[in-house]
N, C-alpha and C positions, 0 to 999 in steps of 0.2 A: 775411308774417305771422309775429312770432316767437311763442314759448310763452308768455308771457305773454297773449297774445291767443288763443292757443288753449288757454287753460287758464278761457275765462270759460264758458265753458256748461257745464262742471264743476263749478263753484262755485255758478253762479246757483241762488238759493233752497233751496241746502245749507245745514242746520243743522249749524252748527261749533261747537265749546266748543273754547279755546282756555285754557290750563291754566300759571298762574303766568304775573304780571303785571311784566317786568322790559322792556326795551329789546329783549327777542327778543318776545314776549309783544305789545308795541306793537305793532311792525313789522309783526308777523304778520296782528294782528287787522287793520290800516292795509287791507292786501295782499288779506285775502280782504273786505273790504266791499267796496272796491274789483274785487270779481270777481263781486256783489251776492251772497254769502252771508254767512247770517243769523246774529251772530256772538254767542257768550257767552264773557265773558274770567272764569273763575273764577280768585279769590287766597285764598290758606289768611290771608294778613293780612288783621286788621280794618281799616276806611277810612282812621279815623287814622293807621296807621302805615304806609300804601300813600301818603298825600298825597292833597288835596282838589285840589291841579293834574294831577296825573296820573289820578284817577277823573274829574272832569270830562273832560279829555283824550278819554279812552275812550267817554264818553256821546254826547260829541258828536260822534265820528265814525261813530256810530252802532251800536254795541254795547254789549247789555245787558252788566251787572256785576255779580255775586256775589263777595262779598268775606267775610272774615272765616270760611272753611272750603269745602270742595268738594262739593257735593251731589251725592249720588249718582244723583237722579230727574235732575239736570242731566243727569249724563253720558251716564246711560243712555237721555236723550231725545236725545242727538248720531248726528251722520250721521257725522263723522269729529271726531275727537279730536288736537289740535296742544297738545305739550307745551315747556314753556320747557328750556334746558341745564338748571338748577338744581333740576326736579322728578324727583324720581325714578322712573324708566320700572317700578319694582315694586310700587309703588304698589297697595293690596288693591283700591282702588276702579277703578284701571288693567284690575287681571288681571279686574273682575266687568265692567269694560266690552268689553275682548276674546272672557269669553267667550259676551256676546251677539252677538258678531261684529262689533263696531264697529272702525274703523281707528284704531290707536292711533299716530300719526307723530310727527316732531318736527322747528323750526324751521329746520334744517340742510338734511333731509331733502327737506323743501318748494320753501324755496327753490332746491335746487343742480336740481329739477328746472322752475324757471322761467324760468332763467337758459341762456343758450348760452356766456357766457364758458368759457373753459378756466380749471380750478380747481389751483391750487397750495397743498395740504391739510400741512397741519405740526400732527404731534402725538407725543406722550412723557409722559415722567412729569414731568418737566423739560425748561424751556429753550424751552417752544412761544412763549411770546411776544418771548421776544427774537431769536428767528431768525424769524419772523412778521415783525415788525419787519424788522428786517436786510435781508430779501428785498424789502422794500418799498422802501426807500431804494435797493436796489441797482438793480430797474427803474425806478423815478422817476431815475436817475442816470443809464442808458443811454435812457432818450426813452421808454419804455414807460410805455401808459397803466395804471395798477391803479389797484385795488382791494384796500384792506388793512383786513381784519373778521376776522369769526365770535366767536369765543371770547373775542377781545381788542377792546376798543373794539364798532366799530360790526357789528351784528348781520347777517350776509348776505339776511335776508330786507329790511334796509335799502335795500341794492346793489339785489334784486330789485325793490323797488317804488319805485325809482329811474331814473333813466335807463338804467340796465347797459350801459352802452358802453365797459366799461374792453378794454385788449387781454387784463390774465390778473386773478385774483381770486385776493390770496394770505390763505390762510385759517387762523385758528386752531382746531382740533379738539380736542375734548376727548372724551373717554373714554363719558361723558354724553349728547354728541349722538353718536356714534356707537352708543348702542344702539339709537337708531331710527331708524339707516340702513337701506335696504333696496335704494337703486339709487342712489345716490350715488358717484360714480366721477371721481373727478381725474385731472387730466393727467400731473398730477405727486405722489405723496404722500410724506412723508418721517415716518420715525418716530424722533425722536432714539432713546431710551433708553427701558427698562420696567421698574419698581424697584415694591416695593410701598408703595400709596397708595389714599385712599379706601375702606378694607377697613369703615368703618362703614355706605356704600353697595352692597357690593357681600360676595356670600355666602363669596369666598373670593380669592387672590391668581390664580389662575385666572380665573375669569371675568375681571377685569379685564383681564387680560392678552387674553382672546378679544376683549374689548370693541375694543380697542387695535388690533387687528390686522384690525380690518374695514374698515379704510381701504381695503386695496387688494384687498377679496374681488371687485369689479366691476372691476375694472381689466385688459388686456388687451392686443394687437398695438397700439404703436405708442402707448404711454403709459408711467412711470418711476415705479420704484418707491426709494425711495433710504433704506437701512437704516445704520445704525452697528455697526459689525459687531466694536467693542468690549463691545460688552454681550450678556450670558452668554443671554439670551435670541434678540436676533435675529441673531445668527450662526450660527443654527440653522435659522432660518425661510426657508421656499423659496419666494416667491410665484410663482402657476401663472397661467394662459391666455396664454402669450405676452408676456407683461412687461418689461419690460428693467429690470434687476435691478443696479444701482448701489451699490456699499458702501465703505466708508471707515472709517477708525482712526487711532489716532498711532501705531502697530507697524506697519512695511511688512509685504505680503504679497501676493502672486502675483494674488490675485483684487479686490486694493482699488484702486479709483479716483481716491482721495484719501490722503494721510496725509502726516505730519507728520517732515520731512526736512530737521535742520540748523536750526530754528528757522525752517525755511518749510514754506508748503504745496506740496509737491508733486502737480500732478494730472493727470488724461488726458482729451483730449478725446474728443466721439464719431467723432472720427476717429482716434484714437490717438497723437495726438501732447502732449507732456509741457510744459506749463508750472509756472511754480513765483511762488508770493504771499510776498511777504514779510509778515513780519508785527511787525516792530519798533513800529510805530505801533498795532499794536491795543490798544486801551485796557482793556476787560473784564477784570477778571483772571481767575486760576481754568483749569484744564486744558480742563473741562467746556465754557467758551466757545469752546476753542482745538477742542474736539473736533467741539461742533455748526456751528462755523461753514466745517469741511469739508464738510457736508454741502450748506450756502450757495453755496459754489463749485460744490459740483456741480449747481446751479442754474440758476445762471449758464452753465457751458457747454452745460449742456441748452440753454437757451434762447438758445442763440450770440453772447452779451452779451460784446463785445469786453474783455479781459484787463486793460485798464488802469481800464477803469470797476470791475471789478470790486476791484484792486486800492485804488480809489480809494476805495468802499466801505468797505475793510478800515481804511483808513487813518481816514479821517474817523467811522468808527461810534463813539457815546459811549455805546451801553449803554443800559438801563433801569431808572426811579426807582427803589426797593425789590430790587432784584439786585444785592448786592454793590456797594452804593452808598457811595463815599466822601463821608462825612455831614462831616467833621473833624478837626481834633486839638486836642489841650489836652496844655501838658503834656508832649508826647512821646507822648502815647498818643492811637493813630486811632483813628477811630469807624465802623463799617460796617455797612448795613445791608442786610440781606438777609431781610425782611419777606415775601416769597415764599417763602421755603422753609417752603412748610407741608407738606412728607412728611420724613421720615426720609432720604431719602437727598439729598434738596438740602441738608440740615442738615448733611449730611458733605459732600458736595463744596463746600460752605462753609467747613467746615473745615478742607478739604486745603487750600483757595485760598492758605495763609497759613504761611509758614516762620517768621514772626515767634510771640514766647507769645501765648494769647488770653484771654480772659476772654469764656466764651460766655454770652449771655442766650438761654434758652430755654422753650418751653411755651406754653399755649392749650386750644386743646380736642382731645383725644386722637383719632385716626383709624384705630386699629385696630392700628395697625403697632406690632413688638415698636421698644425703642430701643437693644436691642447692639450694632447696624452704629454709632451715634452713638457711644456710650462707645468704642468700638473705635478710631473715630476721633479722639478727643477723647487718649487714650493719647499722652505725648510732645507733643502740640500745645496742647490745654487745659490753663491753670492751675489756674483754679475756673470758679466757674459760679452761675450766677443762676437762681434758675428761679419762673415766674410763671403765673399762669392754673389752671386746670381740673384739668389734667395733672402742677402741679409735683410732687404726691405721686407717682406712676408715675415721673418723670422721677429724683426723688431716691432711689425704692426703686433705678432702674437704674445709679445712679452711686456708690450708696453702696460704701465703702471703696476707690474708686477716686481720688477726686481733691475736695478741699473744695466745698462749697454754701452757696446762701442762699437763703433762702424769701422773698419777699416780695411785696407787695400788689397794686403796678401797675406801668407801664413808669415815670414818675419815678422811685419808688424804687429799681427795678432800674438803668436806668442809674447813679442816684448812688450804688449803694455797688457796681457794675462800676468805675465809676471811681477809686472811694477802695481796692478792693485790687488796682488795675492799677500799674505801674512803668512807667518812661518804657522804651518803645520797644515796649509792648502792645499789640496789636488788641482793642479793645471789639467783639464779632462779635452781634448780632443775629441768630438764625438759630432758629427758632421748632421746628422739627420738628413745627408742629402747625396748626390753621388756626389763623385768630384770632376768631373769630363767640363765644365767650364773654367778651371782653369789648370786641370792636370791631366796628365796620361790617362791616369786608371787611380783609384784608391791608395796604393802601395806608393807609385811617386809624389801622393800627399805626405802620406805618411812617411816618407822619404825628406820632406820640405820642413815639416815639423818636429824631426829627431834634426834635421840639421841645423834649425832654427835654436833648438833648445843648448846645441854643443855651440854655437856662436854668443849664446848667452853665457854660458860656463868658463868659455875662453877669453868672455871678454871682461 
């Protein structure tokens, strides 16, 4: 009998409210009908703007549906409370439902305890989905059965109310669902980097930083914990119960695993013995790739995945749409688009990526973070700058007398006048420093607005 099966007399004719209606939210409510409790999926959006095929959806796998705000007499009638990544765990109506005692979880949380797979947990400030990625392709490549979700794509309570017969489950984690972890415990967890982000959720750079580091508070004898031991934070950090504690940089050092030797990786197995990755063929640009994808190898020989697959990996990896995405040229001047970088400090290692001048398009909706580590960066590599969205007044107080701007309306007209005062041999850098939810979907339909902006430039 696996968990799954022993998780149904727990559920049967539990009254559930499952909280923010997105692809975790589905899956979730799918998972507990299917365990016969009695399920309410509340969404803060009205019908309209949730979709008439997606509230049908829900109706008819039999879960009632409040939509268009979260009632509180709902919550407070729940037996346990399942929240989506994107709802906030602080939620006023959250803390008055905890403090009637009700269970406040979340869809991470759930699944990883219905599941038996061993979990390979990847999270940072940056970089979690394209080393998510990466991991994936690299056991698909040596014969290993996965599974590649959570944060990115498909939602692990998916996996769970799925077949779950993969060998490992490599997962994307976000800051988010790890506030309402509570016994979630990977095999393997990896935390690239910790830079401040999100500060408009979250009460201070601190807590974030706690949020971030609960990946491996369950973890123990005879599981991996794998940290970057360039960043000012977790080269600091000691994880306890017995752990085996793996770190890596591009600066050799006495205690690192992996790092970055001659234009290769140099690394050590768990038997101690030193191979070394070329990396001539890795495509990504950017340090940053070069830095998380040490952590990948040390992945790979966790999981005794023979050296030339993994090499082979390195070789064939092409990266992810919206990261440092070579969109074109015209011109003499490239076009790159890194529609992900919505914190401040992907917005810089965006900028370091590039020896060539640039011409940055930046802004959206502001997340709390100061933007002096940007200017700082932009120093000597930035020519001008573009700045759009919510934020551009902030962006332009922080640039002023530093280096020229322009104000403008939308992503068209940003690219078109990035490219009217670029010179041939310029990087046009997309790099937002910000989300994008005030004037787009999500990230990707930026990034969508800005490759089409660039092909109207070409055609025209």
């Amino acid at each position: 009998m696996n968990m799954r099966d022993q998780a149904r007399p727990v559920f049967s004719g539990k009254k559930v409210v499952v909280v923010g209606l997105g692809l975790s939210g589905l899956w979730t409510a799918r998972w507990l009908i299917e365990r016969g409790a009695i399920v309410t999926v509340s969404e803060i959006r009205p019908e309209p703007d949730v979709g008439s095929g997606l509230c049908k959806e829900v109706r008819e796998m039999g879960a009632f549906l409040e939509t268009g705000g979260h009632k509180l007499e709902t919550l407070l009638g729940a037996e346990l409370i399942v929240i989506s990544p994107g709802v906030p765990y602080n939620l006023q109506i959250l803390d008055s439902a905890r403090e009637k005692g009700i269970t406040v979880t979340g869809e991470l949380e759930l699944a990883s305890q219905a599941i038996r797979t061993p979990i390979i947990a990847v999270t940072g400030t940056n970089g979690k989905s394209t080393v998510t990625t990466f991991l994936g392709e690299m056991l698909d490549n040596a014969g290993i059965k996965v599974f590649v979700g959570g944060n990115i794509g498909t939602p692990l309570m998916a996996y769970a109310a799925g077949e779950g017969d993969a060998d490992y489950a490599v997962v994307e984690v976000s800051s988010f669902q790890l506030d309402t972890s509570e016994t979630f415990c990977p095999f393997v967890s990896i935390i690239l980097n910790i830079s401040p982000d999100h500060l408009d959720r979250y009460a201070d750079y601190d807590s974030y930083t706690r949020s971030k580091l609960r990946i491996f508070s369950n973890q123990g004898q005879g599981q991996y914990v794998i940290l970057n031991d360039d960043d000012e934070i977790l080269n600091s950090v000691k994880p306890g119960g017995g752990t085996a504690v793996l770190r890596y940089g591009q600066k050799q050092g006495k205690s690192l695993r992996a790092v970055i030797e001659d234009k290769n990786i140099k690394a050590l197995t768990k038997e101690g013995r030193t191979l070394y990755f070329n990396l001539k063929s890795f495509r990504p640009p950017g340090e940053h790739n070069l830095e998380n994808l040490l952590g990948c190898v040390l992945v790979g020989l966790i999981l005794d995945i023979e050296a030339s697959v993994i090499q082979k990996t390195i070789d064939e990896f092409k990266g992810l749409p919206d990261r440092l995405e070579h969109v074109g040229d015209l011109e003499g001047v490239s076009f790159y688009n890194d529609s992900k970088a919505t914190n401040v400090d992907a917005a810089v290692r965006a900028v370091n990526s590039f020896d060539r001048p640039q011409i940055l398009i930046a802004g959206g909706r502001h997340k709390g973070a100061e933007y002096n580590p940007l200017v700082k960066a932009a120093r000597g590599r930035v020519k001008k700058a573009v700045f759009i969205g919510e934020a551009k007044e902030l962006l332009a107080a922080a640039f002023k007398d530093v280096l020229p701007f322009f104000d403008v309306k939308d992503m068209k007209e940003a690219v078109s006048v990035a490219f009217s005062i670029a010179d041939r041999g310029d990087v046009v850098l997309l790099a937002p420093a910000c989300s994008s939810f005030d004037m787009f979907k999500d990230y990707t339909d930026r990034g969508k607005a800005f490759r089409e902006a660039v092909e109207s430039l070409s055609n025209g």
